[in-house]
N, C-alpha and C positions, 0 to 999 in steps of 0.2 A: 905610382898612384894605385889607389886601391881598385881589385878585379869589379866590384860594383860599387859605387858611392851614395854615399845616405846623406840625406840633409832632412830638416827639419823649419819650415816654414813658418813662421809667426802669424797669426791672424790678427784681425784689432779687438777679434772679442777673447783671448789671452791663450784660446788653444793651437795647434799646429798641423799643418799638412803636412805630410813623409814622402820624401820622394827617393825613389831608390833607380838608381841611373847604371845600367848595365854600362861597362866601363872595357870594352876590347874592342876598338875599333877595328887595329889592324886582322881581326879576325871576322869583321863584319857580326863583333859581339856576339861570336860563339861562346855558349855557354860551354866554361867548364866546371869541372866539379866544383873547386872552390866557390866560385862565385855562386854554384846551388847551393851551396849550404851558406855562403854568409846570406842571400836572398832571402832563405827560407829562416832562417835566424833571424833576421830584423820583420819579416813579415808576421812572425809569432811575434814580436816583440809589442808593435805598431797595433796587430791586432788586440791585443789586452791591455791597450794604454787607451781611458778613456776621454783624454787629453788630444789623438788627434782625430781629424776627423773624416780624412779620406785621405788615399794614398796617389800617386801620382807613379804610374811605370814608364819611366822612357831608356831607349839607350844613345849611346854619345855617338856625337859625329852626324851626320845625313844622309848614310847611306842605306844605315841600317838599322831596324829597332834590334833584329837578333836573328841569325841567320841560322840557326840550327843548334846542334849540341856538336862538343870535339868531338866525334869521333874518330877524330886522328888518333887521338890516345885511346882509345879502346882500341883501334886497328893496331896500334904498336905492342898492346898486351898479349892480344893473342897471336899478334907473328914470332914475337922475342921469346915469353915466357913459355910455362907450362899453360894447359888451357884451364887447368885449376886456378889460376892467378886470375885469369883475364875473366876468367866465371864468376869470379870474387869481385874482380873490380866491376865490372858490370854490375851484377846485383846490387854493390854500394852504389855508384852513378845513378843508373835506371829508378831505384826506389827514391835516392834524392831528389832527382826529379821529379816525381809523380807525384812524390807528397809535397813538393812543393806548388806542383800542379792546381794539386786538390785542395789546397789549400786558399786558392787565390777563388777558386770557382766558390769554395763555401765561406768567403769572406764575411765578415759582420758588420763589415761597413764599406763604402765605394770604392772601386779599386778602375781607374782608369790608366787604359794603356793605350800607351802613345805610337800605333803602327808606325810611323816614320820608313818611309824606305821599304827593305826587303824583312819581309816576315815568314821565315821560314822553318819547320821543323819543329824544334823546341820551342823557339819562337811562337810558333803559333798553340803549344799549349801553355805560354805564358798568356800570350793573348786573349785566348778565348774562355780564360776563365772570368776576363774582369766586367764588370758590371756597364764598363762604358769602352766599348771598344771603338777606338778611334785611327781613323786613314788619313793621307793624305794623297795632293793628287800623283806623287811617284810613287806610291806604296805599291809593292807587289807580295803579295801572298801564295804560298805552295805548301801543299805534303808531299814531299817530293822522294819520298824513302825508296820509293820502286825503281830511282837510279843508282841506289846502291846498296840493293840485297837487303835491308830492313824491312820497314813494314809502317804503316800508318799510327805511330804512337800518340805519348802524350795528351790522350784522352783523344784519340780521333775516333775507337771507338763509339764513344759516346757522340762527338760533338757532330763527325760527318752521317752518324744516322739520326742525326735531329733535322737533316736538309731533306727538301722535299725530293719526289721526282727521281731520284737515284743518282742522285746528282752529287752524293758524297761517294755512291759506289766510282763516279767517272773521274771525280779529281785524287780520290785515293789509286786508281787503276794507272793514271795519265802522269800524275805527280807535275802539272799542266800547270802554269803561273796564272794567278788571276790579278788583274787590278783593281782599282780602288770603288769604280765603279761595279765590276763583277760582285766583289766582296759586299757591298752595298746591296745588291739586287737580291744574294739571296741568304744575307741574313747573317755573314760569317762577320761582316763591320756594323756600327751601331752611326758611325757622324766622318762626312767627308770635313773637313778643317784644314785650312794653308797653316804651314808648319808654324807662322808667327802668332800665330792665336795660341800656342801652349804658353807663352808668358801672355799674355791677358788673360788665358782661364788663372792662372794661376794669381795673377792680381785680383782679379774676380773674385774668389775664392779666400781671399782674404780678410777683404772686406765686409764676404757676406754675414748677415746675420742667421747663424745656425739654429733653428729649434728642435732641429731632433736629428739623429742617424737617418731615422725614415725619412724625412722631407730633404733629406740631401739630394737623395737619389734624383726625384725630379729635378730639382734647383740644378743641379748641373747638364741634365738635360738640356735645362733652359739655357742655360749658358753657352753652352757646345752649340746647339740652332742658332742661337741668336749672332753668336763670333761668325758661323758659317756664311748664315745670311749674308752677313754686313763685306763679308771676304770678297760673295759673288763668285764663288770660286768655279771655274770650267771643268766638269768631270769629264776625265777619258771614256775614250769610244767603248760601249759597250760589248765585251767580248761572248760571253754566258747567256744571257737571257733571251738571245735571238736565236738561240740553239737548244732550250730546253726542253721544247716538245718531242726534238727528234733525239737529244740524247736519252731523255726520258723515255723512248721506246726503244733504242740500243739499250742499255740496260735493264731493257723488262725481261730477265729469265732467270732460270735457275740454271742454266750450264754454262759455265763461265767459258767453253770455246765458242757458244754460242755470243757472249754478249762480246768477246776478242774480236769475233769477225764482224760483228755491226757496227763495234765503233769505229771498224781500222775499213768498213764500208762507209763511214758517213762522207758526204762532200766536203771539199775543202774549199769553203769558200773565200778563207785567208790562210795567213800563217801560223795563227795561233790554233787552228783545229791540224795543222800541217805537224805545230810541236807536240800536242798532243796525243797523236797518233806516231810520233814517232818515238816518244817516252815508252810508251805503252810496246812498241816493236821491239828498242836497245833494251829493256827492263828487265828486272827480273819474274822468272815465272812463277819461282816459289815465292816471292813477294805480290805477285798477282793473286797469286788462290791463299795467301795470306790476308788478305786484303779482304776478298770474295768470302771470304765466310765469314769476318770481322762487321761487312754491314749482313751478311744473308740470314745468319744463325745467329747473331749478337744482341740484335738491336733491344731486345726488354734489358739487358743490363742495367745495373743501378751506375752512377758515375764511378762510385768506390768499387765498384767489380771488374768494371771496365778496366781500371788501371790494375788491378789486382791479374787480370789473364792478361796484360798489355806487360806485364814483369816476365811472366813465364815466356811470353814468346820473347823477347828481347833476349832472358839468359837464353832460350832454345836456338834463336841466330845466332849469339855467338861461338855455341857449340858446334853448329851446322860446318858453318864457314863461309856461307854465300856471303855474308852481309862484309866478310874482313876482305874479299875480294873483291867487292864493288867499290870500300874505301878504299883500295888498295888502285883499282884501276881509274876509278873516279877523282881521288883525290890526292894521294900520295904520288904515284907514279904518273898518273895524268895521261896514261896514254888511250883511255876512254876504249878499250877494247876486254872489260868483264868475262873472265871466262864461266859464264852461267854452268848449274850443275845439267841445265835443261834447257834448251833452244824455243822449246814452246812450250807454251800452256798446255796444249793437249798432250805432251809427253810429259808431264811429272808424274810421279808417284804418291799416289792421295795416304799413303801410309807415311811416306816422308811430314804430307801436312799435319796427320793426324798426330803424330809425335810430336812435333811442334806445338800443339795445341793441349799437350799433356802435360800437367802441375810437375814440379819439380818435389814438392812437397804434400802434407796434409796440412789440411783450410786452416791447421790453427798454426803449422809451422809457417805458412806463407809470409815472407817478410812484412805483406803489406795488409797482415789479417783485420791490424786496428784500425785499420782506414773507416771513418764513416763510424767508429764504435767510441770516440772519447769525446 
């Protein structure tokens, strides 16, 4: 069967809803390349057909909407090949994604994603572009790049410095799971829904009478409240919000050893501040002050720029090598012992990040220059 599946829904006023169904369960619907580009191919398709009228994102199975991007096979390019190749593959992978990213964010008509389960990574720049971002109550959400030598992609720049409080700097720093209610509290999910409410929004939505792109956007709101209500559904314990004040003052600095030891000083007053702190401890460093200047120095970014220096460090990781060793010990070999270039934060070399943070190219050779320009 096909890496993502498209279907096309009939309405009773004659036009259709597009639903495109990430299709790798056994991978917890790890995007791989293929599937970006047939994604990002029917998403331009859907968008210039004024025929349907909102899209529907979900992926198969229950475990998971989409659990990151392969990079197993980026980890295989640059152990096997030259790093020429793997620099290559990367730049194709990395830009197909992004633009399909940004594509979903500048959508021109509704584009609702179906959290389901774990929402991880790539995942969540699929998610966070669409107009109705939707949980349910097992849904777990992460940026979790800091366990394996990467760094906050897929428009994290953008989207974790739209969070208040510094609170995208913690979950970028921690790569810390939140759940459905977290996601809820601060603004990263838009409607708690039990998983059976996607086929009645979708009967819903059939039925309804459409007068315009604009008025969709509410009408489904209304829809999404309304199925919730009726569900009653019990949201998980609150993990985030009862700790915002004091993460919000761990994170008030500008010297990222400083804000290292405030959070790895906060109380534990369960286990989730427990994993948190201990992500932030196994992680990497140079994905820490990857991180650390991505919300400190970043945040006026436009969304299209954002991805545009979210390229350069991607190809910059896989040149480094941090990032093929943390897939390497994190998920290939599984022996969960990373040989980091650098034990702590306070020992990297800020010349290391600054190269990191250095174009590959000139603005107009940049792969991702048209972003935001057609």
């Amino acid at each position: 069967m096909a890496p993502v599946q498209f279907e096309e829904v009939s309405c009773d006023n004659g036009n259709v809803i597009g639903i495109a169904t990430l299709n790798n369960p056994k991978a917890l619907n790890a995007l791989t390349f293929d599937m970006l580009v047939l994604l990002k191919q029917q998403l331009e398709l859907w968008h210039e057909d004024d025929n349907v009228l909102c899209v529907l994102l979900d992926g198969s199975g229950d475990k998971a909407f989409c659990a990151g991007g392969d990079v197993r096979a980026l980890h295989d390019k640059m152990k096997q090949g030259p790093i020429g190749d793997a620099k290559a593959y990367g730049e194709q992978f990395f830009s197909t994604e992004y633009e399909c990213d940004y594509l979903i964010h500048t959508y021109c008509k509704p584009i609702i994603a179906w959290g389901e389960g774990i929402v991880m990574g790539g995942g969540m720049g699929l998610f966070m572009g669409a107009s109705h971002k939707v949980v349910t109550p097992d849904s777990r959400l992460a940026m979790p790049e800091i366990n394996i030598g990467l760094f906050p992609d897929v428009g994290a720049t953008y989207f974790l410095n739209q969070l208040e409080d510094n609170i995208g700097l913690f979950l970028g720093l921690t790569g810390v799971m939140m759940n459905a209610t977290d996601a809820l509290d601060i603004h990263l999910a838009d409607h708690l829904n039990a998983p059976s409410d996607k086929q009645k929004l979708v009967g819903q939505l059939q039925s309804a009478e459409w007068d315009s792109i604009e008025d969709s956007y509410d009408y489904i709101t209304e829809i999404l409240t309304e199925l919730s209500d009726k569900a009653n559904i019990a949201k998980p314990e609150a993990h985030l919000k009862p700790l915002l004040p004091e993460i919000a003052l761990a994170c008030d600095s500008d010297d990222l050893t400083d804000v290292y030891a405030n959070i790895m000083a906060l109380p534990c007053h369960e286990k989730w501040m427990e994993a948190a702190k201990q992500n932030l401890m196994d992680g990497s460093a140079i994905t820490a002050h990857i991180c650390f200047r991505q919300i400190k120095n970043y945040s006026h970014l436009s969304l299209a720029d954002c991805f545009r220096l979210e390229l350069i460090l991607g190809l910059r990781s896989v040149l480094l090598g941090e990032f093929q060793e943390g897939v390497r010990a994190r998920l290939v070999d599984k022996d969960g012992m990373p040989n980091w270039k650098y034990q702590h934060v306070s020992l990297v070399d800020r010349s290391v990040i600054d190269e990191l943070f250095t174009s590959l190219w000139r603005d107009e050779e940049h792969p991702l220059a048209k972003l935001g320009h057609y």
